[in-house]
Backbone bond lengths (Angstrom), bond angles and torsions (degrees), N, CA, C in turn:
res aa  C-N    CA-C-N  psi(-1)  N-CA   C-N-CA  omega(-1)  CA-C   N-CA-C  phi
1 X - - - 1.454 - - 1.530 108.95 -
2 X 1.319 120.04 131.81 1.052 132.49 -179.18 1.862 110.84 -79.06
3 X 1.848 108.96 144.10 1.657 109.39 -171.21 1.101 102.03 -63.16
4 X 1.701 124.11 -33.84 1.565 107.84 -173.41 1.728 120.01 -61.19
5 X 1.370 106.43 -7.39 1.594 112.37 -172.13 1.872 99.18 -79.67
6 X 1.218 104.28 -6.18 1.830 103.81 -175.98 1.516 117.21 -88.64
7 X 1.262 134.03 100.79 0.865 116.94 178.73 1.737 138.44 -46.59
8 X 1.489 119.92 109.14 1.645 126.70 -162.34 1.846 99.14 -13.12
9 X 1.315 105.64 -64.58 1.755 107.04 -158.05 1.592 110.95 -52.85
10 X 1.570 115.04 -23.22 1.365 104.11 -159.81 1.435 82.00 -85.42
11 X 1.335 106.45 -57.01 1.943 103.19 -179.94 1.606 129.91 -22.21
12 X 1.628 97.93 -41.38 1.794 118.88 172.22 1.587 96.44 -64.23
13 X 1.422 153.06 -51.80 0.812 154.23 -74.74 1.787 93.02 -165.56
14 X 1.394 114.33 -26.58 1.122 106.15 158.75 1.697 114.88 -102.82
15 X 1.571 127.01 -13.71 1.128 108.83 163.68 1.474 126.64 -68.01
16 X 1.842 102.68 -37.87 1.652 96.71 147.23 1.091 130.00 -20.72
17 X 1.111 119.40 -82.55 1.601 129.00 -179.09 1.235 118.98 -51.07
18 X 1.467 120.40 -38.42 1.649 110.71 170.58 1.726 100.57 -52.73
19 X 1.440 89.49 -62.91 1.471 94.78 -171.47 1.954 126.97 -14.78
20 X 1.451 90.80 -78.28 1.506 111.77 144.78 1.338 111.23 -3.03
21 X 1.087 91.98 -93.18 1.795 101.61 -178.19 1.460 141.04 -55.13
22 X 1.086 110.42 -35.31 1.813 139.80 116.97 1.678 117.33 2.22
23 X 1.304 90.10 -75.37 1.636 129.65 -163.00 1.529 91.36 -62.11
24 X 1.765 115.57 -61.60 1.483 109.44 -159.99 1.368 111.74 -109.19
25 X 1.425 126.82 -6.90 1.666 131.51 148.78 1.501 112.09 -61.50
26 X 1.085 130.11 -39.67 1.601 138.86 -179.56 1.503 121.36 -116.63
27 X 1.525 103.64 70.93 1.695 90.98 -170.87 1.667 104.89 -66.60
28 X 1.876 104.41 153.62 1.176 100.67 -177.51 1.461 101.52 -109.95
29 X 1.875 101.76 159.92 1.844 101.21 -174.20 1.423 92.88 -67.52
30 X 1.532 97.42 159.12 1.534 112.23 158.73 1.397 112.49 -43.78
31 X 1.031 147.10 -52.47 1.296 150.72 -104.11 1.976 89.88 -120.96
32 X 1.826 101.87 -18.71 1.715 87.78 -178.84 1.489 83.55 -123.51
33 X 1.419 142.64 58.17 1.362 155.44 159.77 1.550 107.44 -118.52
34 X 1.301 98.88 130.33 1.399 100.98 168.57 1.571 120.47 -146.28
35 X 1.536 142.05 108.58 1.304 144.69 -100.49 1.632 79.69 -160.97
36 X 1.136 96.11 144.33 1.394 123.30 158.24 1.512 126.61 168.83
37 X 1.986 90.88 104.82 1.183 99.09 -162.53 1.884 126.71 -66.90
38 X 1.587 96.21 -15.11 1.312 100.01 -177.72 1.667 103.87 -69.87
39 X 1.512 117.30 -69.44 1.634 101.18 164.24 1.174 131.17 -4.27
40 X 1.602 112.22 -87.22 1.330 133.42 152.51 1.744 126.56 -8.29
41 X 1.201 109.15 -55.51 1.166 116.90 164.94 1.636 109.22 -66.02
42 X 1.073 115.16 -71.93 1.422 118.97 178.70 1.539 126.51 -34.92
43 X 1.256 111.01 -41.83 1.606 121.42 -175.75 1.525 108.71 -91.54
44 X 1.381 101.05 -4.32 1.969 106.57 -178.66 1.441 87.43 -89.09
45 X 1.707 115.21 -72.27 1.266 111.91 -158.96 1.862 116.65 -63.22
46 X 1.419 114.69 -23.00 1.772 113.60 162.98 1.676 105.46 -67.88
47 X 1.421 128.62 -38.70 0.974 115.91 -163.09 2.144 106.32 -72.47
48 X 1.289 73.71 -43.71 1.806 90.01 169.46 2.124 106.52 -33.12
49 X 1.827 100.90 -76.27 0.877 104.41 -149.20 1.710 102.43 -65.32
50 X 1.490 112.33 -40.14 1.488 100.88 169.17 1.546 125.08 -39.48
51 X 1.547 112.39 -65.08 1.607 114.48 162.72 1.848 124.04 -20.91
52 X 1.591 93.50 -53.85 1.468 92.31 -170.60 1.463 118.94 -84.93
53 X 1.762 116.09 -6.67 1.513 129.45 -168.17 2.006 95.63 -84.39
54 X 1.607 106.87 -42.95 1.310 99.82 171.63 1.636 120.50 -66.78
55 X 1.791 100.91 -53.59 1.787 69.53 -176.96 0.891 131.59 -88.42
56 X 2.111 127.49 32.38 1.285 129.95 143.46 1.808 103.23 -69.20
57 X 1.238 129.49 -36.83 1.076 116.89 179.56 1.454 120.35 -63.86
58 X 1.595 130.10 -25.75 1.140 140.45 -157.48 1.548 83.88 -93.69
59 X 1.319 148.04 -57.47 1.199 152.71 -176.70 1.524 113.65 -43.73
60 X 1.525 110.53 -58.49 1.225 110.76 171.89 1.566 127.31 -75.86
61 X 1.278 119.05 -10.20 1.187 109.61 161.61 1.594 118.25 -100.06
62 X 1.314 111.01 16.42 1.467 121.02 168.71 1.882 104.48 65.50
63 X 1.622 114.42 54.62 1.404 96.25 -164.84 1.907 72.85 -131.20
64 X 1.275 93.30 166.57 1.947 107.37 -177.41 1.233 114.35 -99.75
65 X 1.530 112.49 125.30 1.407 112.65 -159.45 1.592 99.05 -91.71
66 X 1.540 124.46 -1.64 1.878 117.26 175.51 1.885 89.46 -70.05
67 X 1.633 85.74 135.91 1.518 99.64 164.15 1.573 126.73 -61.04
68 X 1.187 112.95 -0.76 1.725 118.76 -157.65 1.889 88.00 -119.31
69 X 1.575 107.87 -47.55 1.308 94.16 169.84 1.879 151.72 -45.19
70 X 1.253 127.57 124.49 1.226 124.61 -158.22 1.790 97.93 -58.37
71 X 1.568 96.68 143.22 1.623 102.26 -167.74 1.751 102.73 -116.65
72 X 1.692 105.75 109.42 1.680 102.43 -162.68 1.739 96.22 -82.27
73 X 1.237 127.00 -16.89 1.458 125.14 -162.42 1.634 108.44 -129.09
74 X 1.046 92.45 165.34 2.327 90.70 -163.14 1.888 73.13 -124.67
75 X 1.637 125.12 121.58 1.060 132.09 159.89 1.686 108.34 -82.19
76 X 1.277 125.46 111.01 1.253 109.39 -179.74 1.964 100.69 -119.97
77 X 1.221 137.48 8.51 1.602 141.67 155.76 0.829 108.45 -93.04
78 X 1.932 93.60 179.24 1.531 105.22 -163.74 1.354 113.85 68.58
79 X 1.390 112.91 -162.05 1.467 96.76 172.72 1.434 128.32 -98.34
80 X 1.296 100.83 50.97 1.424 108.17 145.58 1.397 131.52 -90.16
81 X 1.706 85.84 -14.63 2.027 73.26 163.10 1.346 122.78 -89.49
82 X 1.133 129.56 22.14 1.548 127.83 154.12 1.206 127.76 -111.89
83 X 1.981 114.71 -4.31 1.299 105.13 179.45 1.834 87.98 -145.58
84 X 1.292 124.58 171.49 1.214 114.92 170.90 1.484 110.94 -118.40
85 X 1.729 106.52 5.31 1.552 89.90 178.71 1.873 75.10 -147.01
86 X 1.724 114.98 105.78 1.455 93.57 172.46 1.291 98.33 -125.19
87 X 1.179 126.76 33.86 1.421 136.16 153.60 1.663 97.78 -80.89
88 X 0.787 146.66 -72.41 1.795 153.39 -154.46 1.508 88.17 -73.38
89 X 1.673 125.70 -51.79 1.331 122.16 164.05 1.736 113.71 -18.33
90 X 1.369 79.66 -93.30 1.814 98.45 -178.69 1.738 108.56 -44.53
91 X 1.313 137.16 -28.28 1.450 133.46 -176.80 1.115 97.41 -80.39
92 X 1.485 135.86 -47.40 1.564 133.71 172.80 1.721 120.75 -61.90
93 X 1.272 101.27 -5.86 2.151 104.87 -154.96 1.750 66.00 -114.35
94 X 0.914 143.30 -50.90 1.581 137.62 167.84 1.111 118.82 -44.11
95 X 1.129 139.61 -80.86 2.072 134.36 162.58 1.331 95.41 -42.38
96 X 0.674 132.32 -47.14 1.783 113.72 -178.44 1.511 113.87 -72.48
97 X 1.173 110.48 -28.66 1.607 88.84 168.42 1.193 110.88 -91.90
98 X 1.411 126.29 -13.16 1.902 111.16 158.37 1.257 107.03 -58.35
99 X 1.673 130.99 -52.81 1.197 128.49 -174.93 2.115 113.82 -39.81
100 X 1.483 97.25 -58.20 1.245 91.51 158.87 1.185 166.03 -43.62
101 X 1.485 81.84 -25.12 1.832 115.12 -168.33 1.337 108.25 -104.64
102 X 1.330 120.89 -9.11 1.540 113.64 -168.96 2.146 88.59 -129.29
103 X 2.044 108.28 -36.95 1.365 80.07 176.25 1.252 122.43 98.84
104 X 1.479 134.15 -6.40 1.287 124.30 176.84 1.312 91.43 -102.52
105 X 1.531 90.85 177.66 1.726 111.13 164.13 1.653 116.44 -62.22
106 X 1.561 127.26 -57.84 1.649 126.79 159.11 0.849 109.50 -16.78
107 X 1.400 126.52 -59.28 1.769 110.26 -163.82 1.374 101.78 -95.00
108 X 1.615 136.64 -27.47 1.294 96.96 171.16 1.560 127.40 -85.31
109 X 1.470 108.85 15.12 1.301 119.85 165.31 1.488 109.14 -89.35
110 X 1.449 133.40 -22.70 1.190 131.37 153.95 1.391 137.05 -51.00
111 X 1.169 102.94 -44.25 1.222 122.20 170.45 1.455 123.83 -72.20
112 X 1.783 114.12 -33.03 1.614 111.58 165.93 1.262 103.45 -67.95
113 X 1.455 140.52 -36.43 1.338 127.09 -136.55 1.611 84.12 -93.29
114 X 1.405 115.65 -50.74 2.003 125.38 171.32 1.640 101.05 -22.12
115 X 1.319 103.98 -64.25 1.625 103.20 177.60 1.380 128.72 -75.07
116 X 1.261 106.30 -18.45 1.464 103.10 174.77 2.046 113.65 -72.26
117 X 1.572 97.51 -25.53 1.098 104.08 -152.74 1.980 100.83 -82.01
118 X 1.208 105.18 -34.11 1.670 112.89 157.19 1.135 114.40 -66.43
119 X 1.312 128.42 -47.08 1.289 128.75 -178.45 1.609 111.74 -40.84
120 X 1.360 111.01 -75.71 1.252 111.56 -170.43 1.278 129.02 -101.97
121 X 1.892 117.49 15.18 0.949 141.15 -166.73 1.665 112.79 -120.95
122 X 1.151 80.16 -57.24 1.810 89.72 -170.93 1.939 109.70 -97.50
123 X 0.841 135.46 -47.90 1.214 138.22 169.96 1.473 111.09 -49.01
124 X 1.142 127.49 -61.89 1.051 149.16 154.19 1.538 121.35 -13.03
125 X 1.108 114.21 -53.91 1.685 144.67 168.87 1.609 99.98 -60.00
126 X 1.332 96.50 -73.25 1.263 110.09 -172.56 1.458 130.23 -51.53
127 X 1.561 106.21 -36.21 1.382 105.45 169.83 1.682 123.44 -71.55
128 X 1.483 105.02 -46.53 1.599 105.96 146.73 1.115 140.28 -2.76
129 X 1.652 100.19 -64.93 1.670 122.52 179.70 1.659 89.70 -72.11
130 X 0.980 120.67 -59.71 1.487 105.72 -151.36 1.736 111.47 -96.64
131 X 1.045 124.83 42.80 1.411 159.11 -159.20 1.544 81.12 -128.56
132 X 1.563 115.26 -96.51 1.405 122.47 -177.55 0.857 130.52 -35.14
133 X 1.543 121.01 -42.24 1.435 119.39 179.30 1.746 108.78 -93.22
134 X 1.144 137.49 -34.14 1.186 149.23 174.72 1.923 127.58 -75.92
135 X 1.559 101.03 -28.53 1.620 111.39 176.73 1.846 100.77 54.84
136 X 1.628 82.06 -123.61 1.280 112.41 -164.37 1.881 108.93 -51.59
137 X 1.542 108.40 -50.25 1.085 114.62 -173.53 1.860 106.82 -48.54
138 X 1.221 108.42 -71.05 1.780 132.57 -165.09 1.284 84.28 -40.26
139 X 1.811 114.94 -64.23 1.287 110.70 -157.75 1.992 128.08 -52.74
140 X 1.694 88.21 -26.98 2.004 91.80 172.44 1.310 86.52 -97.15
141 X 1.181 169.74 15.85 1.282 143.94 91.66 1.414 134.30 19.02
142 X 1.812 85.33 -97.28 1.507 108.30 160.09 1.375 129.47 -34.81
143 X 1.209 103.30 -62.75 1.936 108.82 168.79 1.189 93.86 -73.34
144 X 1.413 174.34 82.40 1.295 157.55 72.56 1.509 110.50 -69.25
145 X 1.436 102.99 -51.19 1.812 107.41 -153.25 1.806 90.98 -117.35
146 X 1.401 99.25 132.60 1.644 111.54 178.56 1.804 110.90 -73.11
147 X 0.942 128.63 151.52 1.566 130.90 -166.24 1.805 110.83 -71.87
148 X 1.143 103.68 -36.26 1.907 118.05 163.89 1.262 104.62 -102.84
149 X 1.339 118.00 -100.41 1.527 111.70 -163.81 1.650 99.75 -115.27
């Protein structure tokens, strides 16, 4: 089975959990921890609200938020005009503010691999699909709006 068949959140959700496990099989010294819960907080709850502002947008324009699912509508408002994927945004600005918030190495190794794994996995796919189905439109899209920020 191919990673793109995983849906992004569970994927976030199992580097969590490595993490986790990581975290309390290998405690790390103070001294290679670095924590900060205010960050942490901050980049969970932005990453949060971006996540949840798109898939009210994906809802109301009646479009399917599974990555594998056929996509009849190109959402380009809201805040899609500053990011073109701020669902994967907000799931990555989320492990990173656990990474922050808790401070070990696991989670900020969770959190690179979270982004690496959209990065060159899932975005990737995705623009593809909507290249094909979208052409001309997606493509001044694309050159309008940057892929993160």
């Amino acid at each position: 089975m191919q990673l793109i068949n995983f849906r992004p959140p569970r994927i976030g959700m199992l580097f969590a959990l490595l993490a986790t496990v990581l975290h309390l099989l290998f405690p790390t010294p103070e001294e290679c921890s670095f924590s900060s819960p205010v960050i942490g907080v901050t980049l969970g709850a932005a990453g949060f609200t971006a996540m949840m502002w798109s898939w009210v947008l994906f809802r109301k324009g009646d479009v399917a938020i599974c990555p594998t699912a056929r996509t009849t509508r190109l959402i380009t408002g809201g805040v899609y005009r500053i990011s073109r994927n701020p669902m994967y945004l907000g799931m990555a600005s989320m492990l990173s503010g656990l990474a922050f918030y808790i401070g070990t190495p696991p989670f900020y190794l969770a959190a690179i691999g979270y982004f690496i794994v959209l990065n060159y996995v899932f975005c990737p796919y995705e623009e593809a699909k909507l290249l094909a189905a979208f052409k001309e439109e997606y493509a001044n899209y694309r050159a309008r709006v940057r892929r993160w920020l």
